[in-house]
N, C-alpha and C positions, 0 to 999 in steps of 0.2 A: 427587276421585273417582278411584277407580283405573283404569288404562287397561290390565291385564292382564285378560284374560282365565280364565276359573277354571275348573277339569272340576269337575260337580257332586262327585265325594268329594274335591277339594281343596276344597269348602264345606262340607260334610259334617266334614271333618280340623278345619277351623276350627272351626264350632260345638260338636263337642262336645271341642275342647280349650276353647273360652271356658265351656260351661256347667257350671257347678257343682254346678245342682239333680239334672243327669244324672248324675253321680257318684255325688252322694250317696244318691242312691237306689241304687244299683246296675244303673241301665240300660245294657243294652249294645246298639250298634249293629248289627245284619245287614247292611241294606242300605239303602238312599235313591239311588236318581234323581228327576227331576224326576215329582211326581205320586203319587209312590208311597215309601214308607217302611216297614221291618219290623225291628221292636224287640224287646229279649229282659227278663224281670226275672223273678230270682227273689224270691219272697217271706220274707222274713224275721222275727222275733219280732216287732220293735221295729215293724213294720208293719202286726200286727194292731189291731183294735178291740176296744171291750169285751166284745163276741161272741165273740172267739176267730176271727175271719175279716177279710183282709184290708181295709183302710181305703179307704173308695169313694173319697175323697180320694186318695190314693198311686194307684191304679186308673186314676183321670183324670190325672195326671199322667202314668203310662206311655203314655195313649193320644193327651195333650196334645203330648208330646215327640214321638213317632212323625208327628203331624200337622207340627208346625212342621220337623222335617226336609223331610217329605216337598211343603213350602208352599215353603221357602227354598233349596233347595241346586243352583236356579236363578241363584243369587244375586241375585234380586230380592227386598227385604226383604217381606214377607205378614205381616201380626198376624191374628193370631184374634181376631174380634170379636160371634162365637157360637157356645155349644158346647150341645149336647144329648145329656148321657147314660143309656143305658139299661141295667140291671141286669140280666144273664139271669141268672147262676149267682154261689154264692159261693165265694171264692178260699181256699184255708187255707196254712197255714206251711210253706217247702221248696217249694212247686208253683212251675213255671215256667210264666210268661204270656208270651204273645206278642202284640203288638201290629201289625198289619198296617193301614195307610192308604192309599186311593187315591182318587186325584180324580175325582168323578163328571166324566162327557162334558158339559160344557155349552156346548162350542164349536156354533158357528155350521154349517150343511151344507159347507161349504170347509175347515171345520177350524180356523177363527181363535177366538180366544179372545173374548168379548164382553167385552169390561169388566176392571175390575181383581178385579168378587169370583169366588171361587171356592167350591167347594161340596167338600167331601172325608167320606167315611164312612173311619172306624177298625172294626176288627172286634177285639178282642181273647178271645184262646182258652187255657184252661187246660189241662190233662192231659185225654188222648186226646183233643185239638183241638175241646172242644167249648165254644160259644160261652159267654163270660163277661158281656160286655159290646160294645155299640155307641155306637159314639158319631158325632154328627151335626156337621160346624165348618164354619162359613162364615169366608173370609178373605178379606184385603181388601189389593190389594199398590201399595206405594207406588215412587217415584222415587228410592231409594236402592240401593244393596249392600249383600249382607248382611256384606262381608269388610270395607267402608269401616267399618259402626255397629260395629262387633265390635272393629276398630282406636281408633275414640274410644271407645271404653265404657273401656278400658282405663286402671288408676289411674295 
């Protein structure tokens, strides 16, 4: 286990030098501290549906990625182990989405955190900031780092 110490955007620098699915989509990072996370994607051809409107799938992904920053760059590993999402508007080709995440307060009256699940709403907003989609993730964080699994993942 590693015994340095990490500022959450040197966990940040790490995950999305390790994730590939961020890339390939074209997700870009804003910003991530502990709790909180906001993501940028523009939408592109290859990311529509047969509708001619961006892919709920790709959608949850931007707002999936935006979550797992904003779960790990504690460097406490967190998986998402339920997501719930809600459709308010539809997205089309060239719009930039924004993905905002933050962990609802479910700490204790002292401020201590109860337990390892955590509770986080995504908001994600398309042109003139009007809501696209929400999304609801419970996670669930375990006794590892996220810089140690990132280190073994590695071929």
């Amino acid at each position: 286990m590693s015994q340095k110490k990490f500022t959450p955007q040197e966990v940040a620098d790490k995950i999305s030098d390790a994730d590939e699915a961020f890339h390939s989509l074209g997700i870009e990072l804003i910003s991530a501290v502990p709790g909180k996370a906001k993501m940028s994607m523009k939408v592109r051809p290859n990311m529509l549906n047969c509708l001619g409107i961006l892919h709920g799938g790709i959608l949850f992904s931007l707002a999936d990625t935006a979550l797992a920053f904003a779960s790990n760059v504690d460097n406490v590993v967190s998986y998402t182990y339920s997501s719930t999402i809600y459709f308010l508007s539809s997205v089309s080709v060239g719009e930039e989405i924004i993905a905002v995440t933050e962990e609802d307060n479910t700490a204790a009256e002292d401020g201590t955190k109860s337990g390892r699940t955590s509770f986080y709403t995504t908001t994600v907003f398309g042109k003139d900031m009007r809501r696209v989609a929400v999304v609801q993730g419970v996670t669930r964080s375990v006794d590892e780092t996220v810089i140690d699994v990132i280190e073994q993942a590695k071929p």
